[in-house]
C-alpha positions as CSV (number, residue, x, y, z in Angstrom):
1,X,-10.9,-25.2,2.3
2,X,-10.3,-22.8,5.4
3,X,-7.3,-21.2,5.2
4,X,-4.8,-19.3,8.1
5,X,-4.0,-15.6,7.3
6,X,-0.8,-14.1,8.9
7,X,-0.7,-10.4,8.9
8,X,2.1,-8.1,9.8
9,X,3.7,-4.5,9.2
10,X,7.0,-3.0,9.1
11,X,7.7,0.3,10.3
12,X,6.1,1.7,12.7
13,X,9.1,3.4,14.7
14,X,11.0,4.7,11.6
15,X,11.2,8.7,11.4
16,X,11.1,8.3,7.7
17,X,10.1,6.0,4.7
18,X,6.4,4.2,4.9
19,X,4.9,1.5,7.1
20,X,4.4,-1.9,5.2
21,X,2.6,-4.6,5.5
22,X,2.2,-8.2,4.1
23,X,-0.4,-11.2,4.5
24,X,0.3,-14.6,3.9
25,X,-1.2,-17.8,3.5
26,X,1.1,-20.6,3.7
27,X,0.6,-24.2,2.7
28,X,0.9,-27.3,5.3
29,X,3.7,-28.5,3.6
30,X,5.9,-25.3,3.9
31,X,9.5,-25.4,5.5
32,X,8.8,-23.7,8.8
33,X,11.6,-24.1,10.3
34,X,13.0,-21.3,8.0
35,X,10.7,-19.3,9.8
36,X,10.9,-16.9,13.0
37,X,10.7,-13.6,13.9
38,X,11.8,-11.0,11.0
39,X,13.7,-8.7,13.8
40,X,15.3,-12.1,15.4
41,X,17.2,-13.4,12.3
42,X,20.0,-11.8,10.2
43,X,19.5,-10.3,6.8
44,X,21.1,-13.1,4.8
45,X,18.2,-15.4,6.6
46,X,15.3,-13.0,5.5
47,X,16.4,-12.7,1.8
48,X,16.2,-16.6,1.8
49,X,13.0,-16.6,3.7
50,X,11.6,-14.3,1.6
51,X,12.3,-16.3,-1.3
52,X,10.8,-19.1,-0.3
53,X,7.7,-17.9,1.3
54,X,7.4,-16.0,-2.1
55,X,7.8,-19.0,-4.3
56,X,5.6,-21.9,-2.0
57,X,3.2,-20.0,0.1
58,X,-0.9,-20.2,-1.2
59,X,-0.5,-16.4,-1.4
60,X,1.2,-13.3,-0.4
61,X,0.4,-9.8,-0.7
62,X,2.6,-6.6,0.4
63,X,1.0,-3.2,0.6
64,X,2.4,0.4,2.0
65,X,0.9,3.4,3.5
66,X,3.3,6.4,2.4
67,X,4.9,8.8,5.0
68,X,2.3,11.5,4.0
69,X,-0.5,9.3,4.7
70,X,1.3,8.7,8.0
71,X,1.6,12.3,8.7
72,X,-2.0,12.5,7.9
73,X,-3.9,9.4,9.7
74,X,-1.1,8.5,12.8
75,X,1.4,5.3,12.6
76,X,-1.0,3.3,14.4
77,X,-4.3,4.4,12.1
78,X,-1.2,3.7,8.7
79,X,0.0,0.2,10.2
80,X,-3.9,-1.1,9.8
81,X,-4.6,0.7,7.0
82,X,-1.5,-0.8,5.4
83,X,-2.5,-4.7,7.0
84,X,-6.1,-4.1,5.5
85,X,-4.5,-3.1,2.0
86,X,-2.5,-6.4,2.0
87,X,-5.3,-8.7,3.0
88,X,-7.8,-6.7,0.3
89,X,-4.9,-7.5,-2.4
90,X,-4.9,-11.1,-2.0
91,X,-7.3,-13.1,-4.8
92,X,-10.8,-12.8,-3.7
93,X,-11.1,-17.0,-3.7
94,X,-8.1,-16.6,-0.3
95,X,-10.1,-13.8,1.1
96,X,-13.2,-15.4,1.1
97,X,-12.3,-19.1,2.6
98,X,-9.9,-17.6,5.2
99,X,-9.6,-16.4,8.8
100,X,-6.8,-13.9,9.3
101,X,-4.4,-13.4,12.9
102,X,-2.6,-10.3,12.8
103,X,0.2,-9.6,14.8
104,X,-0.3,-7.1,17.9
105,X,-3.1,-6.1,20.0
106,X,-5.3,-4.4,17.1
107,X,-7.3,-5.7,14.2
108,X,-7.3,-4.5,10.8
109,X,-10.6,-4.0,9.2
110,X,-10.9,-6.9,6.9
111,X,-13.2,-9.0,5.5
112,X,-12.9,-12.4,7.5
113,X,-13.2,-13.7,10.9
114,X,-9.9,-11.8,12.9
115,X,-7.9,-12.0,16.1
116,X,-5.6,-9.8,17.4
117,X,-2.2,-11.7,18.8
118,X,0.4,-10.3,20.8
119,X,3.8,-11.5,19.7
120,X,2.2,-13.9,17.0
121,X,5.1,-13.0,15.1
122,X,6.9,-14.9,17.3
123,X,4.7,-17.9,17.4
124,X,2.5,-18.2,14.4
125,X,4.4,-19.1,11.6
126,X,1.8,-17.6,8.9
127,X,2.4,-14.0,11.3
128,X,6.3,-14.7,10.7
129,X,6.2,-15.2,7.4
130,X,4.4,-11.5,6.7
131,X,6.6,-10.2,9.2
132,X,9.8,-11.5,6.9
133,X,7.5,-10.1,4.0
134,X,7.2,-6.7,5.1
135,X,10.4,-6.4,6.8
136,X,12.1,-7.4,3.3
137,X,10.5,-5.1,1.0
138,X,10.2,-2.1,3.6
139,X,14.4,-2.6,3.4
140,X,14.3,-3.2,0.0
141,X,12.4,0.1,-0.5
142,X,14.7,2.1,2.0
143,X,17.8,1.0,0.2
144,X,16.6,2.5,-3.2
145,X,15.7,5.9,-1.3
146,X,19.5,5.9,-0.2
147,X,20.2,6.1,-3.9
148,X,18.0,9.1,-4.2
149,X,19.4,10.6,-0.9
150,X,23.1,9.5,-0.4
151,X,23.9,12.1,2.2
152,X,21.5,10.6,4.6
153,X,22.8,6.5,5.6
154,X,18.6,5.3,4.6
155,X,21.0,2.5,3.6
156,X,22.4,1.8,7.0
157,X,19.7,2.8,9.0
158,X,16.7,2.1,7.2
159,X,14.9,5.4,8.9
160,X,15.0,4.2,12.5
161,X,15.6,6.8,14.7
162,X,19.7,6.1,15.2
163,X,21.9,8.4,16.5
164,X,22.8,9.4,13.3
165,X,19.7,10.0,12.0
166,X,18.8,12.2,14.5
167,X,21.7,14.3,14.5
168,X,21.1,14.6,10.4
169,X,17.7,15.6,11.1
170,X,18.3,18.2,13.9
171,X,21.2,20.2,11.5
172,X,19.7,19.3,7.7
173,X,16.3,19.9,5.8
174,X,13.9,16.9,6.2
175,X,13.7,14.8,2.6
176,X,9.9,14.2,1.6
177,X,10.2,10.6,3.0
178,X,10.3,11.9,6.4
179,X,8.0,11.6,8.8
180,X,7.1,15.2,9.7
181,X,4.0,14.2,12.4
182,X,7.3,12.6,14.2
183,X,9.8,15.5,14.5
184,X,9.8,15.5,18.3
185,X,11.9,12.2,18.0
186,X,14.2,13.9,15.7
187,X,16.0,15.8,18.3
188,X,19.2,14.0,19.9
């Protein structure tokens, strides 16, 4: 059996936190319609995406490159680095019967026949779903570094670069989530 691959990352434009990826297969009989865009639907709708992409799709993986590694490599080196961790993750069986589409112009280096496709998130539903995937866990993960950091709304914000954010940045020491390769978008 040939199966579709959807592969998608969170987190490229964040000043702090890593980027995350997910890769999903999902079965012909999943409920697509609670599927679009991660960024076009509200949280509420995510969570209960997430949920049900978790609990019927074929497989689903999630993988993260950390804010070091970002400093390190570059966000767009880190985004398919973290897309080729999620694909690698999922059971060899998947990997080996699949072809994968990954959202965007670029294609992680993966084991399978790959296309790059601009917007898919927007119009593959197997893109979608890794987009809700990532998108849920990068929050997820952003929330629990609030806890750790309370003074700095990771919370709120998630790491994008809001006005808040920036100003916190420009007058406070950076946490060891940021970003540092990004500090020219810290100014405001």
């Amino acid at each position: 059996m040939k199966y579709i691959c959807g592969i998608d990352e969170a987190g490229r434009g964040p000043l702090a936190g890593p980027v995350t990826a997910a890769a999903v297969v999902l079965p012909d009989d999943f409920p697509f319609e609670l599927l679009a865009d991660s960024k076009s639907i509200s949280s509420r709708k995510r969570d209960r995406a997430e949920t049900v992409i978790k609990d019927l799709a074929v497989a689903w993986s999630i993988a993260w490159v950390s804010p070091k590694s970002i400093d390190v490599l570059n966000i767009h080196q880190a985004s398919l680095l973290a897309m080729q961790r999620a694909f690698n993750s999922l059971p060899t069986f998947i990997r080996d019967s699949c072809e994968v589409v990954a959202d965007g112009k670029y294609i992680p280096e993966v084991s399978a026949p790959a296309a790059a496709v601009v917007r898919g998130d927007s119009l593959i539903h197997e893109i979608m779903a890794a987009s809700i995937l990532a998108k849920t866990a990068r929050d997820a993960w952003m929330i629990k570094a609030a806890e750790k950091y309370p003074n700095w709304g990771f919370d709120r914000h998630k790491g994008y670069p809001t006005k808040e954010h920036r100003t916190k940045c420009s007058v406070s020491e950076l946490t060891p989530i940021h970003r540092k390769s990004f500090t020219s978008s810290y100014s405001s």
